[in-house]
mmCIF file of the C-alpha atoms, coordinates in Angstrom:
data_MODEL
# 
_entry.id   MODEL 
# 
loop_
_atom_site.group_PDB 
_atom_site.id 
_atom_site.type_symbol 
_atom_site.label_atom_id 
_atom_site.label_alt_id 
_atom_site.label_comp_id 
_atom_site.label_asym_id 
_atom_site.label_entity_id 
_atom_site.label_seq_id 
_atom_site.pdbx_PDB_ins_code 
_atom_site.Cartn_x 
_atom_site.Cartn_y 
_atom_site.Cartn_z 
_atom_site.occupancy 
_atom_site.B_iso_or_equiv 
_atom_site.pdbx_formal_charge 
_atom_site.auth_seq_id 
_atom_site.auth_comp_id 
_atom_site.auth_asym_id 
_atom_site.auth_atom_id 
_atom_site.pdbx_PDB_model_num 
ATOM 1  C CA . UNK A 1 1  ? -8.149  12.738 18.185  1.00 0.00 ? 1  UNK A CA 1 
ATOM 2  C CA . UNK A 1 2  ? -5.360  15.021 18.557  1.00 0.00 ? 2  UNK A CA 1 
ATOM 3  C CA . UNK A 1 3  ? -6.392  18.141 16.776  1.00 0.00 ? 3  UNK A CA 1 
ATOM 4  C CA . UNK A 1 4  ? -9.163  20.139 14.481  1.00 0.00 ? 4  UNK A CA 1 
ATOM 5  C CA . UNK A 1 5  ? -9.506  22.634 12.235  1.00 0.00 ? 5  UNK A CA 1 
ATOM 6  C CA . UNK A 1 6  ? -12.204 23.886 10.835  1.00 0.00 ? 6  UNK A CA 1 
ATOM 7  C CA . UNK A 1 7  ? -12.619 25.922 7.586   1.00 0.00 ? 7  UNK A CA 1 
ATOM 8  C CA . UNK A 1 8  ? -15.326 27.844 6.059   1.00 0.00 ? 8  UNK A CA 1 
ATOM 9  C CA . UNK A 1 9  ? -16.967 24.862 4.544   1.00 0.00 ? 9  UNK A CA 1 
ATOM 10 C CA . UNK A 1 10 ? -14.806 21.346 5.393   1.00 0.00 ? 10 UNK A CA 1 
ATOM 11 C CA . UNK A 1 11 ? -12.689 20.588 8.362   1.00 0.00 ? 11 UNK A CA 1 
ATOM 12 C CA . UNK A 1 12 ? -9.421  18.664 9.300   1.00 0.00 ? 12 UNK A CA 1 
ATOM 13 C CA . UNK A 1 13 ? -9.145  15.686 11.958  1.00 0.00 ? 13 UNK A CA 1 
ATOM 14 C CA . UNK A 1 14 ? -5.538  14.826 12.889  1.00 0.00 ? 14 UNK A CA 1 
ATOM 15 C CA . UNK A 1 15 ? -5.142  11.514 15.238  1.00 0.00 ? 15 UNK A CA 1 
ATOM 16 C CA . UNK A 1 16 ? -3.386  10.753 17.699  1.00 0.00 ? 16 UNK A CA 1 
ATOM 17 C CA . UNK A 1 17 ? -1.852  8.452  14.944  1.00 0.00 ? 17 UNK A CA 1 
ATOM 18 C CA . UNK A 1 18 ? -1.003  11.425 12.884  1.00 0.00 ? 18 UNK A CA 1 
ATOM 19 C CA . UNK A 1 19 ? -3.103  10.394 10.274  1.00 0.00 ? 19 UNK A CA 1 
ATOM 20 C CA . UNK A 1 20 ? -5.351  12.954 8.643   1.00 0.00 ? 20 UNK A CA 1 
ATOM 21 C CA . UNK A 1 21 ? -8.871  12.945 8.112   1.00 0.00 ? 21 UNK A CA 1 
ATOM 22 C CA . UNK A 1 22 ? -10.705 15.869 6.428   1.00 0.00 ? 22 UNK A CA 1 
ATOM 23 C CA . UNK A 1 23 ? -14.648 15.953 5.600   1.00 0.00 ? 23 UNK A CA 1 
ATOM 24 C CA . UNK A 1 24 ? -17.028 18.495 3.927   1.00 0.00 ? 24 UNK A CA 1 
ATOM 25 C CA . UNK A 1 25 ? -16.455 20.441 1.049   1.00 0.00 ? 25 UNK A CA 1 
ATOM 26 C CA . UNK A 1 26 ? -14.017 19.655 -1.540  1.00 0.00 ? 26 UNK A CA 1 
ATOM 27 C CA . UNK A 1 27 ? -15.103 22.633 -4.371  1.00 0.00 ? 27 UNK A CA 1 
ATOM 28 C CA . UNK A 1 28 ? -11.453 23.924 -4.231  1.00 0.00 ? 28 UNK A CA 1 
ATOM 29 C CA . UNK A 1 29 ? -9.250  20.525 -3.863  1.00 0.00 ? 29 UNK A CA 1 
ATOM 30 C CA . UNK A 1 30 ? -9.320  21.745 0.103   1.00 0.00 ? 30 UNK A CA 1 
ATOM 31 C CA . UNK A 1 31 ? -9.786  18.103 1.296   1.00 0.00 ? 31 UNK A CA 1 
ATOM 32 C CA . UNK A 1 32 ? -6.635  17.131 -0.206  1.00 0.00 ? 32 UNK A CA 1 
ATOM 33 C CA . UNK A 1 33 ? -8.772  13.817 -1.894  1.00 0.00 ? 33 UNK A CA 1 
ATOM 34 C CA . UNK A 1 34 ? -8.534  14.065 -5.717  1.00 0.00 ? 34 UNK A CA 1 
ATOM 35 C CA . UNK A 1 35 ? -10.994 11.505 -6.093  1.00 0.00 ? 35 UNK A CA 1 
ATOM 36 C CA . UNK A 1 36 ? -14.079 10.614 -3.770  1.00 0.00 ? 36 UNK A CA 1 
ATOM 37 C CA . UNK A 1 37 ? -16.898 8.136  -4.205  1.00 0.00 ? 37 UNK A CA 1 
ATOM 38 C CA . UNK A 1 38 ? -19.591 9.152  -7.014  1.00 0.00 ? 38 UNK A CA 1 
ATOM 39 C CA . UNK A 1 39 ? -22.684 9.810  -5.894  1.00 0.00 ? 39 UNK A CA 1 
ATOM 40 C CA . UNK A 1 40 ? -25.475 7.376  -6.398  1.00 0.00 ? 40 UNK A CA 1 
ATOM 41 C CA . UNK A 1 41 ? -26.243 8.647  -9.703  1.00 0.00 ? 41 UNK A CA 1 
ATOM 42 C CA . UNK A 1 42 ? -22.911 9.010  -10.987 1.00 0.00 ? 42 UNK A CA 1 
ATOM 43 C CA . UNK A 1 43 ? -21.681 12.363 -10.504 1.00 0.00 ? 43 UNK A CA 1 
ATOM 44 C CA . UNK A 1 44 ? -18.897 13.834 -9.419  1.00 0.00 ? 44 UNK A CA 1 
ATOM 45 C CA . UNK A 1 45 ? -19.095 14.279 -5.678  1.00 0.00 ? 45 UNK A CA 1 
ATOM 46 C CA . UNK A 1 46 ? -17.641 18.007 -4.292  1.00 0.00 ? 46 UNK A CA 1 
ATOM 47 C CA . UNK A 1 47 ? -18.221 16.810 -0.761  1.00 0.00 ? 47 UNK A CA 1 
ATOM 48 C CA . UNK A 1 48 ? -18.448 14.365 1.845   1.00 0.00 ? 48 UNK A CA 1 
ATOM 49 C CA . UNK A 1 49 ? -19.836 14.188 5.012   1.00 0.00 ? 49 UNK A CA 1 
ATOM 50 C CA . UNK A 1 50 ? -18.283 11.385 6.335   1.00 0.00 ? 50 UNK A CA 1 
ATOM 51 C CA . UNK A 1 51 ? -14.319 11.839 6.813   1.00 0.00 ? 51 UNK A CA 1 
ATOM 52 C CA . UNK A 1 52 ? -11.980 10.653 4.173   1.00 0.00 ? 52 UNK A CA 1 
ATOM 53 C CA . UNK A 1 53 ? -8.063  9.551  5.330   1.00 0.00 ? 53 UNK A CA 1 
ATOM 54 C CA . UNK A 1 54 ? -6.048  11.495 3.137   1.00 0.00 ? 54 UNK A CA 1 
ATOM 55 C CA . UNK A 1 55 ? -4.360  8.555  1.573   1.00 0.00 ? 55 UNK A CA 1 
ATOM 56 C CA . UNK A 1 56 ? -1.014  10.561 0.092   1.00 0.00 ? 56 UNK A CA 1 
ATOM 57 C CA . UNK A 1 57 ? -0.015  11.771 3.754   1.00 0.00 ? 57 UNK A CA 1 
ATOM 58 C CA . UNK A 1 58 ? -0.691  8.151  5.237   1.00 0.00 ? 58 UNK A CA 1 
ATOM 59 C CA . UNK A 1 59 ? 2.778   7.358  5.154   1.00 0.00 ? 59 UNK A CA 1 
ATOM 60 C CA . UNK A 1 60 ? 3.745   10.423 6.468   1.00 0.00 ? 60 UNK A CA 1 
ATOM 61 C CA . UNK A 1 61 ? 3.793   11.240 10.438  1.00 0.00 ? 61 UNK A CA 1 
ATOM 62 C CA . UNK A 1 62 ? 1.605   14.734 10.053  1.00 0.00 ? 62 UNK A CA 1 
ATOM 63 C CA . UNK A 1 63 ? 2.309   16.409 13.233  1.00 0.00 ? 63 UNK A CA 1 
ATOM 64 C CA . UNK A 1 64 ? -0.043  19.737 12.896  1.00 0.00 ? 64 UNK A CA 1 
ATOM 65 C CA . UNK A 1 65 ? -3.086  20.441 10.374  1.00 0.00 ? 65 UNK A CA 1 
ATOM 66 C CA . UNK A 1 66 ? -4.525  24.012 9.774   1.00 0.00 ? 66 UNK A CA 1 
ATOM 67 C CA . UNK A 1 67 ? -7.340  25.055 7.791   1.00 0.00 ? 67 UNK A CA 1 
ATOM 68 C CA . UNK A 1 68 ? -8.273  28.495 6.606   1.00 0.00 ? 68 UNK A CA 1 
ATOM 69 C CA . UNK A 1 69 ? -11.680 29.146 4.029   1.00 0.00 ? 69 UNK A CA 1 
ATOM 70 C CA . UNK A 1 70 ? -10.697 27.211 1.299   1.00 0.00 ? 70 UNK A CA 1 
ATOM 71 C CA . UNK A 1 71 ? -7.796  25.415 1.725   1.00 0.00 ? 71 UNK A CA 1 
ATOM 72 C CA . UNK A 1 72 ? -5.994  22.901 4.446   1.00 0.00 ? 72 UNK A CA 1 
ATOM 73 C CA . UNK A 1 73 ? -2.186  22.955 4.998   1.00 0.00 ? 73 UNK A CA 1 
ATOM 74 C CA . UNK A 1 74 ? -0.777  19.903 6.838   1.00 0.00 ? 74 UNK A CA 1 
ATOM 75 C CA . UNK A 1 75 ? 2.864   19.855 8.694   1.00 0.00 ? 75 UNK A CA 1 
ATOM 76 C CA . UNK A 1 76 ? 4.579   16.862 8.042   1.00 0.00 ? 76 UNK A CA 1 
ATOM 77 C CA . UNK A 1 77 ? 7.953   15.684 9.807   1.00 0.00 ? 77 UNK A CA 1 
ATOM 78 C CA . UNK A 1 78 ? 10.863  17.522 8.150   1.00 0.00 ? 78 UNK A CA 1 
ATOM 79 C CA . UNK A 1 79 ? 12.719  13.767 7.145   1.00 0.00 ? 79 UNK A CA 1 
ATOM 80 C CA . UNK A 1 80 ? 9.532   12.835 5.873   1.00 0.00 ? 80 UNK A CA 1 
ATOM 81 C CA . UNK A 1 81 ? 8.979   15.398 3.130   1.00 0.00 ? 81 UNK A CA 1 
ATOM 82 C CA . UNK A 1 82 ? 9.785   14.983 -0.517  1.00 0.00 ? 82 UNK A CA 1 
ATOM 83 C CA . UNK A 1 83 ? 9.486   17.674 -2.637  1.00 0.00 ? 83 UNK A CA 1 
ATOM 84 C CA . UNK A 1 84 ? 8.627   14.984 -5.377  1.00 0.00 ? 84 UNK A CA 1 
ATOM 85 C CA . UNK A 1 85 ? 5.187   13.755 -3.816  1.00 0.00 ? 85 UNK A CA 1 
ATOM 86 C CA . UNK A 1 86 ? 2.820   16.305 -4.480  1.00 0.00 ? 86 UNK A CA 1 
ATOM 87 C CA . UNK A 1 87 ? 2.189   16.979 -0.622  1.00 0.00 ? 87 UNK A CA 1 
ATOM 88 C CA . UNK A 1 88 ? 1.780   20.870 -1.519  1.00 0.00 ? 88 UNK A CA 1 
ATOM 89 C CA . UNK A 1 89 ? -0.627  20.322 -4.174  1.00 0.00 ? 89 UNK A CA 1 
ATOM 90 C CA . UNK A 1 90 ? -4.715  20.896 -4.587  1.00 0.00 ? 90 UNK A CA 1 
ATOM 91 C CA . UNK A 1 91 ? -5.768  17.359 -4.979  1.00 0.00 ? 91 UNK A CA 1 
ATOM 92 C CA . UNK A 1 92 ? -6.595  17.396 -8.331  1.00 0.00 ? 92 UNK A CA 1 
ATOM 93 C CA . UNK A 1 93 ? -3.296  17.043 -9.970  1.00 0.00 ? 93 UNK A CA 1 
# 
């Protein structure tokens, strides 16, 4: 593990890697996973408490990760980034 981050209600796990991880609550997109597991009975799950790669930065060296109460915001090499990919968005989109 390289760094963490914690927010009000989720938290960020960056490895050594510089893959991402995040885990908790994702209520306001924060974890950056648009869709995660249903729950047993079918719903719509708004956490997780196990953490969850954040599969559109995987191909992406993220080299710093900060979260603040609701959201995460994740530093990604500057050739990497593509303006295209959605890296800025909620989650949801």
């Amino acid at each position: 593990v390289k760094s963490v981050s914690c927010g009000e209600h989720h938290s960020a796990i960056l490895t050594k890697q510089s893959h991402l991880y995040m885990v908790g609550s994702n209520s306001m997109g924060q974890l950056g996973i648009a869709d995660l597991p249903p729950t047993d009975q079918g719903f719509r799950r708004l956490s997780t408490g196990s953490p969850c790669l954040v599969d559109r930065l995987k191909s992406y060296k993220v080299d710093q990760v900060s979260c603040g109460k609701d959201f995460t915001i994740a530093i990604v090499s500057a050739n990497a980034f593509d303006s295209t990919t959605g890296l800025l968005n909620n989650g949801f989109n």
